[in-house]
C-alpha positions in Angstrom: -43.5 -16.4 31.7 -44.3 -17.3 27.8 -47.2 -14.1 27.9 -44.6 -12.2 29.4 -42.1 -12.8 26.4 -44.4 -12.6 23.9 -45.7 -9.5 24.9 -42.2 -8.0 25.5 -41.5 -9.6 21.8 -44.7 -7.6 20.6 -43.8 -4.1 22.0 -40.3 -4.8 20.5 -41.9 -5.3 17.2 -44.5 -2.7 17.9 -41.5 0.2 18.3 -39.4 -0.9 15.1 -42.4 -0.4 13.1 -42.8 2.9 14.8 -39.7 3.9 14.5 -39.3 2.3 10.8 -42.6 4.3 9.9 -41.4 7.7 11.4 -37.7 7.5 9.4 -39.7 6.6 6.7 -42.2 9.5 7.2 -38.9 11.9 7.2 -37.7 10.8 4.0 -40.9 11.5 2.2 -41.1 15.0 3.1 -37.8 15.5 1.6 -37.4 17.1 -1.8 -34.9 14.5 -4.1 -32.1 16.0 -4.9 -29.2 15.8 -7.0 -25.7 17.2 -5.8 -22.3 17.3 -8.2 -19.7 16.5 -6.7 -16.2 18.0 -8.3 -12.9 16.6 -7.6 -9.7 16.5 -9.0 -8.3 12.9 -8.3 -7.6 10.7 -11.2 -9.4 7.2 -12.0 -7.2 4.9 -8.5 -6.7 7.8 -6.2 -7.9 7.1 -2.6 -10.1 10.7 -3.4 -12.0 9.1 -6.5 -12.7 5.6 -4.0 -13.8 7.8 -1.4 -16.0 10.1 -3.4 -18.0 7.2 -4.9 -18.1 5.7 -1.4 -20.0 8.7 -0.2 -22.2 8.9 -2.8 -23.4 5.4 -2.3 -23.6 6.1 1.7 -25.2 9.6 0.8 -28.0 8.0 -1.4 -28.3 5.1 1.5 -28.8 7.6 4.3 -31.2 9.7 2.8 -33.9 7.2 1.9 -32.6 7.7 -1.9 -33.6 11.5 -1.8 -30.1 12.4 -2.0 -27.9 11.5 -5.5 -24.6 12.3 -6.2 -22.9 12.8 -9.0 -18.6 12.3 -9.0 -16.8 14.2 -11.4 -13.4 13.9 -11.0 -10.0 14.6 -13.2 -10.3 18.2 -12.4 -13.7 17.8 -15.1 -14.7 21.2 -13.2 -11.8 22.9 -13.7 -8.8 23.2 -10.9 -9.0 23.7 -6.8 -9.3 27.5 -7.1 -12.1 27.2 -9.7 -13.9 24.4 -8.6 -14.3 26.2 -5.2 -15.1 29.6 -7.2 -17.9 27.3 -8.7 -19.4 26.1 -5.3 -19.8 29.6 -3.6 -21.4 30.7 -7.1 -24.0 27.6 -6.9 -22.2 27.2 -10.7 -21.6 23.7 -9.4 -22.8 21.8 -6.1 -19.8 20.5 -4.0 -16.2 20.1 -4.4 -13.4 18.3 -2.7 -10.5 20.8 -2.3 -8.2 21.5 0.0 -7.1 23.3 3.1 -4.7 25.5 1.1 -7.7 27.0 -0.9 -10.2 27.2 1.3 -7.3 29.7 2.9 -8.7 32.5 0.0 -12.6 32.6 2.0 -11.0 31.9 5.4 -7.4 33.1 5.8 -7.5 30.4 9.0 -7.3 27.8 6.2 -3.8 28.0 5.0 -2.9 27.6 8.2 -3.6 23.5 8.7 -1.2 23.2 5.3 2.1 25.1 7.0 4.8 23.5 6.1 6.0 20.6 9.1 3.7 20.8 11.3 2.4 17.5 12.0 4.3 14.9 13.9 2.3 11.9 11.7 -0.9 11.4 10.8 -2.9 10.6 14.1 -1.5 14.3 14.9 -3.1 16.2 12.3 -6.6 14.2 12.6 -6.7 15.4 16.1 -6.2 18.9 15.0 -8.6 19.2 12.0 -11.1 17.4 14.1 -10.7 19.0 17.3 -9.6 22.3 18.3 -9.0 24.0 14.7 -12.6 22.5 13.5 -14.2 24.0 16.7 -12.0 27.7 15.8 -13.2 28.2 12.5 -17.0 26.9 13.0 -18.2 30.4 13.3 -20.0 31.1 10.0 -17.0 32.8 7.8 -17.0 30.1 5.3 -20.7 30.3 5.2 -20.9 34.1 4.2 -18.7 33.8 1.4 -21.1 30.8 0.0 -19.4 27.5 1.0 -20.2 25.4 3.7 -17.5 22.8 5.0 -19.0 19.6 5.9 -15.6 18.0 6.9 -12.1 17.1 6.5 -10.9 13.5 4.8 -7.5 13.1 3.8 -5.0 13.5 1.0 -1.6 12.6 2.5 2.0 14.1 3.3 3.5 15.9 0.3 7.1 14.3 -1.2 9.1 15.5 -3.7 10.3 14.6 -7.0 12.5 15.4 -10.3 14.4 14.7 -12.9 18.1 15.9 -12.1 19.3 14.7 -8.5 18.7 12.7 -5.8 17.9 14.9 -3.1 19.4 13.4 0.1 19.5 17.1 1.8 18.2 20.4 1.5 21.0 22.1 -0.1 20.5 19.7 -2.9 16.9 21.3 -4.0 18.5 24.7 -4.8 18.3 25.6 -8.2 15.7 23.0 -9.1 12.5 24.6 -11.0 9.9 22.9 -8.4 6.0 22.8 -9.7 3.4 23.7 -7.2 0.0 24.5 -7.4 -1.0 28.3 -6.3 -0.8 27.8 -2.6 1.7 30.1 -1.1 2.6 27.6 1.9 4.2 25.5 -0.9 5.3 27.8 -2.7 7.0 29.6 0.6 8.2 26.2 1.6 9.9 25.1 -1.6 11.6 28.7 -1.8 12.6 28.2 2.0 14.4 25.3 0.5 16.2 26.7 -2.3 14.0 25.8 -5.5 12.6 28.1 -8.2 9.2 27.9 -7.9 6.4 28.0 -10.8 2.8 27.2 -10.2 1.5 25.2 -12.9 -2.5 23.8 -12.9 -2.4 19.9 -11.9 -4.5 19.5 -15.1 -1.0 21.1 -16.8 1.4 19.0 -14.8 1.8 16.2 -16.6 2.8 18.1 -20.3 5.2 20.3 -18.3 7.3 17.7 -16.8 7.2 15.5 -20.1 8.2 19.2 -21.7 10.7 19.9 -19.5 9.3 22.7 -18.6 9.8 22.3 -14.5 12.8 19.7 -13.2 9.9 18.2 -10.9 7.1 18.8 -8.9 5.7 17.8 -5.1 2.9 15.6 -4.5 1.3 13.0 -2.1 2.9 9.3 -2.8 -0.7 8.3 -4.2 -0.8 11.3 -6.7 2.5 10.2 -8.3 2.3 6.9 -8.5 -1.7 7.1 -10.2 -0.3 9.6 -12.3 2.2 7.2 -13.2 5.2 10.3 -12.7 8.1 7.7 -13.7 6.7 7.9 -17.3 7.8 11.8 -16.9 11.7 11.6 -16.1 10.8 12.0 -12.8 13.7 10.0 -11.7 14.0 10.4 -8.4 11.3 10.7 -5.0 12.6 12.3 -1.8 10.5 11.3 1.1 10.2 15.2 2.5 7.1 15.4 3.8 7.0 18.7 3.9 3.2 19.1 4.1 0.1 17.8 5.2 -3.4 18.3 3.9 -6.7 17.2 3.5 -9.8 17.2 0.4 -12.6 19.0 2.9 -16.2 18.3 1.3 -17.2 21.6 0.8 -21.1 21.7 -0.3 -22.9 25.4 -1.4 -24.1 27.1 1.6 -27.4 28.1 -0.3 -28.5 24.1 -1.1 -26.8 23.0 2.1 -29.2 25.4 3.9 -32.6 24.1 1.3 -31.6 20.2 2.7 -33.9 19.0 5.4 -32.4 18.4 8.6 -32.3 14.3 7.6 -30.7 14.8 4.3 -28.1 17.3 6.1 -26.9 14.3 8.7 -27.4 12.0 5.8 -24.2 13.8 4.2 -22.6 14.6 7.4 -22.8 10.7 8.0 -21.8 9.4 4.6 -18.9 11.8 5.1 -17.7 10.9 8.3 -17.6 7.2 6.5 -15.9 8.0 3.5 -13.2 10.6 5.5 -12.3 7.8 7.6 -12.0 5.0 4.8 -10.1 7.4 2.5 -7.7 8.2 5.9 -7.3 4.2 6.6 -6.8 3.8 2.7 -4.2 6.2 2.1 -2.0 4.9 5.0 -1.7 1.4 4.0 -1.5 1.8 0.5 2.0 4.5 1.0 3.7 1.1 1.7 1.9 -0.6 -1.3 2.6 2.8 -3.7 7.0 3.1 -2.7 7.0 -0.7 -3.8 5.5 0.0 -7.0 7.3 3.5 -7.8 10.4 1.2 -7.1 9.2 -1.4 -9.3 9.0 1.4 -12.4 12.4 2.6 -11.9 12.1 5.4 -9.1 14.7 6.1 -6.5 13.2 6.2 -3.7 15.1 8.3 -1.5 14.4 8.8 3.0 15.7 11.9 4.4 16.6 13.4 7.6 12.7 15.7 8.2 14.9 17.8 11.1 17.0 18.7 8.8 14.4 19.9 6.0 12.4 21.8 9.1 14.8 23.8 10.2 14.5 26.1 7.0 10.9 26.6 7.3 10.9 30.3 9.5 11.2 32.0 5.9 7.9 30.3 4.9 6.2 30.9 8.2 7.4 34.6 8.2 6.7 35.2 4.5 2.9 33.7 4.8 2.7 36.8 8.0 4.5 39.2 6.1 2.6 38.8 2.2 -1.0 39.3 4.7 -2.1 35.4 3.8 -2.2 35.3 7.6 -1.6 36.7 10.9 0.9 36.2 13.6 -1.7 36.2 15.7 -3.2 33.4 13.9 -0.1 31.8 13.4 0.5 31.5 17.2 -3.0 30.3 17.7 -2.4 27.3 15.3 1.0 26.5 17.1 -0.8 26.8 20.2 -3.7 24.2 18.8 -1.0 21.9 17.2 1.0 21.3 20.3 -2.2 21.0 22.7 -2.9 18.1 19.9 0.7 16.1 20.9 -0.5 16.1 24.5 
């Protein structure tokens, strides 16, 4: 019985040292490399945690072949540029999201259509299911990006400096901020508001200028930007929209990475999408507490009420060419198979 063990003990030992040997083996084939990573989260945003998170797990995975470098406060420029940037090679990888990725692959802009989403277990099972599976067909690809996944960035709420926006009446007339992605600017028009798109590296001057009565954001943007400090007065819980920061890496290095370095990243991204998920859930709580604290009206709303404007936006994304009806009754069709 003891030979038994001990020989059981010794083959045991015999294939971790095999197996140890032949990931090591794997990692010293591959070339190092190092891969800069754009985003454009300030220092505290669940985006910044999550980035250096992955580049730790990245360089962990990889045997240390693999370094990244985080660049974040928009240090590469904004969404639009940063993803110009990648599918250039001008930089390596970006975190951007849904909306912009809409301008290589119309299918995009659809994930970001205003109401949608039930919550946030809802839109996980549709970026990782169905819609992932629909656009996996090598579009992104030809146009130079690769998408390695989807991680989070949170529901979109709205804020200014003039009124308390208990309904959707209330938002007409107000000049509303957004970034250049037409399903916010369609939804914020659908609501009343005159729209201007300002860069989020210019957001911060306009609404201390006065330049734009407020601006719409995830509850983690505002607060890290510290928004109270900018008249923003009051913050109507509207969650108009949903979207995530995809990790979008250059198709030309993503296709030069050995097949271990590749699930490295796909790994370490995995990881960091689901710790910047968890982390941006249970610090919305955390965030309303401390917009509170700083002198914020925090203000809940009636979402029914807010969705029941939204055909203009749907119909205006169909009718400006952004999408297709088509497409837009495939992505109903995915988003409803996801509540089941």
């Amino acid at each position: 019985m003891k030979r038994t063990l001990s020989a059981i003990l010794a083959f045991a030992l015999v294939c971790t040292l095999i197996l140890g040997c032949g990931q090591a083996f794997a990692f010293a084939d591959d070339k190092p490399v190092t891969i800069r990573l754009g985003n454009f989260n300030a220092n505290g945003e669940p985006g910044q945690a999550a980035s250096l998170k992955f580049a730790e797990l990245a360089n962990e995975y990889s045997g240390g072949t693999i370094t990244v470098e985080v660049h974040n406060n928009s240090e590469f420029g904004n969404a639009p540029e940063m993803a110009e940037q990648v599918s250039i090679g001008a930089i390596d990888a970006c975190l951007i999201c849904e909306a912009t990725l809409g301008e290589y692959d119309s299918r995009y802009h659809l994930v970001a259509m205003p109401y949608l989403y039930d919550d946030y277990a809802h839109a996980y099972r549709v970026v990782d299911g169905e819609f992932k599976d629909w656009v996996n067909d090598g579009t992104l690809e030809s146009k130079g990006i690769h998408d390695v996944g989807s991680w989070e960035y949170g529901f979109r709420s709205l804020t200014n400096s003039k009124v308390p926006v208990e309904h959707p009446d209330q938002i007409k007339g107000l000049l509303i901020r957004t970034p250049s992605e037409q399903q916010l600017i369609f939804c914020m028009e659908a609501l009343g508001a005159n729209v201007q798109q300002v860069a989020f590296s210019e957001l911060i001057p306009a609404l201390k200028q006065k330049t734009v009565d407020g601006q719409e954001n995830p509850i983690s943007t505002i607060y890290n930007n510290a928004l109270w400090e900018c008249e923003q007065k009051y913050l109507t819980l509207t969650r108009h929209e949903w979207e995530s920061m995809n990790l979008c890496i250059n198709n030309r290095l993503w296709e030069k990475l050995s097949d271990t370095q590749r699930e490295a990243i796909e790994k370490a991204s995995a990881e960091a999408s689901a710790f910047m998920r968890q982390t941006v859930q249970d610090s919305e709580a955390d965030y309303l507490e401390k917009l509170a604290a700083e002198g914020m009206q925090i203000i809940e709303v009636n979402i029914d009420e807010f969705r029941e404007n939204m055909q203009y936006a749907y119909d205006k994304m169909v009718s400006t060419g952004a999408v297709t009806q088509e497409q837009v009754d495939r992505m109903m069709e995915i988003v409803e198979n996801a509540r089941q």
